[in-house]
C-alpha positions as CSV (number, residue, x, y, z in Angstrom):
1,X,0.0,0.0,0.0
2,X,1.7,3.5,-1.2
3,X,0.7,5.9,1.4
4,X,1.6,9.4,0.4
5,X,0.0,12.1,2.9
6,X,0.9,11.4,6.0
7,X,2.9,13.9,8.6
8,X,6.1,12.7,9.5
9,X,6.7,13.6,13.2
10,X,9.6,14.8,15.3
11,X,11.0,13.7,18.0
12,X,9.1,17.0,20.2
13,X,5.9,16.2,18.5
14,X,6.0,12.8,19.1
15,X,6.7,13.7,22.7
16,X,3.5,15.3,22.5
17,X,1.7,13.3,21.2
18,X,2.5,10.5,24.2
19,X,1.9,13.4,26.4
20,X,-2.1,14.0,24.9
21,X,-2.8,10.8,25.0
22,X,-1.6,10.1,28.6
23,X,-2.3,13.4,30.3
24,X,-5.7,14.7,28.4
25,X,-7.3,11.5,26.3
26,X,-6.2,9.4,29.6
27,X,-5.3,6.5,27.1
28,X,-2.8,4.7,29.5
29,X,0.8,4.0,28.2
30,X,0.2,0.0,29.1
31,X,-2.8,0.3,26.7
32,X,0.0,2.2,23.7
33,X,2.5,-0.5,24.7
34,X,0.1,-3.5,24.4
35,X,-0.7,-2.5,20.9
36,X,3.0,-1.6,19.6
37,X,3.9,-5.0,21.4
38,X,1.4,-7.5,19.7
39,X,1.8,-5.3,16.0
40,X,5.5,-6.0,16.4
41,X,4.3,-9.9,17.4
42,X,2.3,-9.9,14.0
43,X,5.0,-8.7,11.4
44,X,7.5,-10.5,13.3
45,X,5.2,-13.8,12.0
46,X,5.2,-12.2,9.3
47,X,8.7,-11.5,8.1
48,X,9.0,-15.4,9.6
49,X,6.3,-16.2,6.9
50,X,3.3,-16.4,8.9
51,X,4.5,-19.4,11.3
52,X,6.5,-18.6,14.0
53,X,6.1,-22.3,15.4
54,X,9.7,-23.4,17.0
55,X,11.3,-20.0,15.1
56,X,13.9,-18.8,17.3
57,X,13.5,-15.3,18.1
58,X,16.0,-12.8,20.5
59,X,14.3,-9.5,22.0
60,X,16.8,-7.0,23.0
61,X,14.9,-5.2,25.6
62,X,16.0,-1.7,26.6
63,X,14.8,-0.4,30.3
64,X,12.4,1.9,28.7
65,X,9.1,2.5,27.1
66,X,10.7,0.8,23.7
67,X,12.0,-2.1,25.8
68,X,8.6,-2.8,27.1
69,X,7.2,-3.0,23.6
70,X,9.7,-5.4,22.8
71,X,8.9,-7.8,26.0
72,X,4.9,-7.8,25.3
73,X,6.0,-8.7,21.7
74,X,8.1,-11.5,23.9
75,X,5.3,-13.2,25.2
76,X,3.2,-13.0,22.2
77,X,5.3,-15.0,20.5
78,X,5.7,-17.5,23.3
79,X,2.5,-18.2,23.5
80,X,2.0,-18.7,19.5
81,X,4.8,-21.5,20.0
82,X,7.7,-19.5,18.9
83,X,11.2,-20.2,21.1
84,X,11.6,-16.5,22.6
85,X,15.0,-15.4,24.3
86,X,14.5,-12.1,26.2
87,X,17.9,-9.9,27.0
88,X,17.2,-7.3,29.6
89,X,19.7,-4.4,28.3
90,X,20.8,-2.8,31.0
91,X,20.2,-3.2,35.0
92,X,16.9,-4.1,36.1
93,X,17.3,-1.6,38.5
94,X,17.0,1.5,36.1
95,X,13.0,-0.3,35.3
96,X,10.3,1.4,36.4
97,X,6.4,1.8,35.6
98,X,4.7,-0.1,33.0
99,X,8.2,-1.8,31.4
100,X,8.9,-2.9,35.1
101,X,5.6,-4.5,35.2
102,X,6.5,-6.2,31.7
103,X,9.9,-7.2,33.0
104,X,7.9,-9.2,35.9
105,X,5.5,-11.1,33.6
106,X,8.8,-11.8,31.7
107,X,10.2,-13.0,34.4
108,X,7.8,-15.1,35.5
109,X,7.3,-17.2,31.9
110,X,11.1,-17.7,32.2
111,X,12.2,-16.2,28.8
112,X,15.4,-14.0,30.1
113,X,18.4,-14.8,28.7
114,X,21.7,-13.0,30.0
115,X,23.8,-13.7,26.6
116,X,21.8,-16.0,24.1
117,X,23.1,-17.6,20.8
118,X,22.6,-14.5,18.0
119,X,23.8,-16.6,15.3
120,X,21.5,-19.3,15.5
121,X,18.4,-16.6,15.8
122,X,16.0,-16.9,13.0
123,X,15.3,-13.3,13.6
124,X,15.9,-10.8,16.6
125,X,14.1,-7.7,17.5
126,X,15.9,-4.4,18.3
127,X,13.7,-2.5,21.3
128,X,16.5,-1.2,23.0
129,X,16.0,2.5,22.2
130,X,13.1,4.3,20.9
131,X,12.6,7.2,19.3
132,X,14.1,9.2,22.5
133,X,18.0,8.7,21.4
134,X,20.1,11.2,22.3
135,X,23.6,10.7,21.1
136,X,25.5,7.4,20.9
137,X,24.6,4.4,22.2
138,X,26.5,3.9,25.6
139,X,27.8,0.0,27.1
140,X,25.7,-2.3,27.4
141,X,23.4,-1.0,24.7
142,X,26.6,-0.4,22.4
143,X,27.7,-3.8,22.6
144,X,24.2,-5.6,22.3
145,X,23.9,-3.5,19.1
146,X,27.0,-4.5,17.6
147,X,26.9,-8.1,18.3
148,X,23.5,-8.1,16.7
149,X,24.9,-6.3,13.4
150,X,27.5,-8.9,13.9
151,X,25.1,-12.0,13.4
152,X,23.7,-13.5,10.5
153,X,20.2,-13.3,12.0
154,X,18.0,-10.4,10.2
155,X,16.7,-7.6,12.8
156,X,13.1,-6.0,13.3
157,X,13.6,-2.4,15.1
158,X,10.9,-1.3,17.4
159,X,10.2,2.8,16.3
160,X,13.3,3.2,15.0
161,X,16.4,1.2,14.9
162,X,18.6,2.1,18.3
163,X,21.3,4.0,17.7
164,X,19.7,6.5,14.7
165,X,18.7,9.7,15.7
166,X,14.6,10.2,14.8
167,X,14.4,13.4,13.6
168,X,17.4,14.1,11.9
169,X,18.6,10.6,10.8
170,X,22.0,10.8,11.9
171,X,23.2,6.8,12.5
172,X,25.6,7.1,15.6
173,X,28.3,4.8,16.4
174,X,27.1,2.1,16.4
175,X,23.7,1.6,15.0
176,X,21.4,-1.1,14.3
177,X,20.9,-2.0,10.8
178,X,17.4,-3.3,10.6
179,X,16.0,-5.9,7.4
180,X,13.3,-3.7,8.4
181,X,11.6,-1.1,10.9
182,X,8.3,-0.9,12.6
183,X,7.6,3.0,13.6
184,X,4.7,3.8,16.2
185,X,1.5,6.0,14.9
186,X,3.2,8.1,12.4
187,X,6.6,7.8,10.4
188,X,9.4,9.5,12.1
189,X,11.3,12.3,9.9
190,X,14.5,10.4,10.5
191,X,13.3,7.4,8.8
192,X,13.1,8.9,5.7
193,X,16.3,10.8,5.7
194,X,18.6,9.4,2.6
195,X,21.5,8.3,5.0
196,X,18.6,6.6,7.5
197,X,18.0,4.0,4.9
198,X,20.9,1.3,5.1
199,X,19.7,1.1,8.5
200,X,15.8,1.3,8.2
201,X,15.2,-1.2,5.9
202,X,11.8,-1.8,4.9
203,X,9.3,0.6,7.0
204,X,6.4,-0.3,8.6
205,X,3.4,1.7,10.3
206,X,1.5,0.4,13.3
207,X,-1.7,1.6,14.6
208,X,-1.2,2.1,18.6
209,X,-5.2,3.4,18.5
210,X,-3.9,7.5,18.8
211,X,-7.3,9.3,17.7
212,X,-7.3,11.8,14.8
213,X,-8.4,14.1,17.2
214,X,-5.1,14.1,19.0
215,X,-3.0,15.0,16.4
216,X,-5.5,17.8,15.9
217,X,-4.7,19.5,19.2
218,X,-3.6,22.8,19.0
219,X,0.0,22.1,19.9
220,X,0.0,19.8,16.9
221,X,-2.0,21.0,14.5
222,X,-2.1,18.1,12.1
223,X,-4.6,16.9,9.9
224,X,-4.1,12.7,9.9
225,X,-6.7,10.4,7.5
226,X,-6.6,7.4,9.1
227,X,-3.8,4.7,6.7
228,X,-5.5,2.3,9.2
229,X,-8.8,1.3,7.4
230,X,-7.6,-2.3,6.1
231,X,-5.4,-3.7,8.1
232,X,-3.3,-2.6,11.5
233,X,0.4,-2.5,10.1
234,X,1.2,-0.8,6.6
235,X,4.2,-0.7,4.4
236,X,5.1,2.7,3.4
237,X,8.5,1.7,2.0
């Protein structure tokens, strides 16, 4: 599906827009997180062509928001029969919130790994930092992202592959260089930027359920049709 209108967001307005749907359309993050989790469960079946049954599959899990995306995605796949390895990256300390509370059902299905097999992965998902990057990736996140370049295994990104800034597309050192990228809501500018792309990969859009009338708030100001109507994840490139 070519989709051809749609905003591309920054990292501020995306800020905002978590912030309206929080703080004024009291649309909880665990409800945002649930979605982005099972949509990245779906196109990782997907991508695995459309059985996951006894597919190996490492989640790099940052201690944020992103991180928690990746460890509801964990547990969907578990319980579709895929064999799911979950890295917490970082200390479990630094979890708080809704991730924390994904961390504990993680936890109790027994899927953390501290340093599973990359090379025998059949595919592994990057959630180890979202859209919020600021800079280059630091230890352990650093090393978790080159090992993962390192191994033959193909990599689905969570948002936007860790270690690329989101609005202006820089790659750091390192960065994740995704088969292919599923961003929250509404493309990120930084996706799109030519230098993005050997590390974006194909790009996907997943609905999270953010109303129309969101966007519309006046400190946004967007007009957003709805790419939604068919089907929950689209392919814009």
């Amino acid at each position: 599906m070519a989709v051809t209108n749609l905003p591309w967001l920054t990292r501020a307005q995306m800020v905002e827009v978590d912030r309206l749907m929080i703080e004024e359309w009291h649309i909880s993050l665990a409800q945002m997180m649930e979605n982005a989790g099972r949509n990245l469960a779906q196109l990782t079946r997907r991508l695995l062509d459309g059985n996951i049954a006894d597919k190996r599959v490492v989640v790099l899990s940052g201690a944020g928001n992103n991180g928690g995306g990746g460890m509801v995605a964990a547990r969907h796949l578990h319980n579709w029969g895929a064999q799911v390895a979950v890295v917490l990256v970082g200390s479990s300390d630094r979890l708080t919130g809704v991730p924390a509370q994904q961390y504990q059902i993680i936890h109790k299905m027994g899927l953390l790994a501290a340093n599973p097999d990359l090379q025998a992965a059949d595919l592994i998902i990057d959630a180890i930092i979202g859209y919020g990057l600021s800079g280059a990736p630091r230890p352990p996140a650093a090393d978790w992202i080159t090992r993962a370049n390192e191994s033959r295994a193909p990599i689905l990104a969570l948002d936007n592959p860790s270690g690329l800034d989101a609005s202006s597309g820089v790659a750091y050192e390192p960065c994740i260089r995704a088969a292919a990228t599923l961003t929250l809501a509404l493309p990120k500018q930084g996706l799109r930027a030519p230098e993005a792309v050997p590390y974006v990969g194909a790009l996907y859009l997943a609905d999270i359920s953010v109303p129309p009338e969101v966007y519309a708030a006046p400190t946004l100001g967007l007009q957003v049709a709805s790419p939604f109507q068919a089907e929950s994840i689209i392919q814009l490139t």
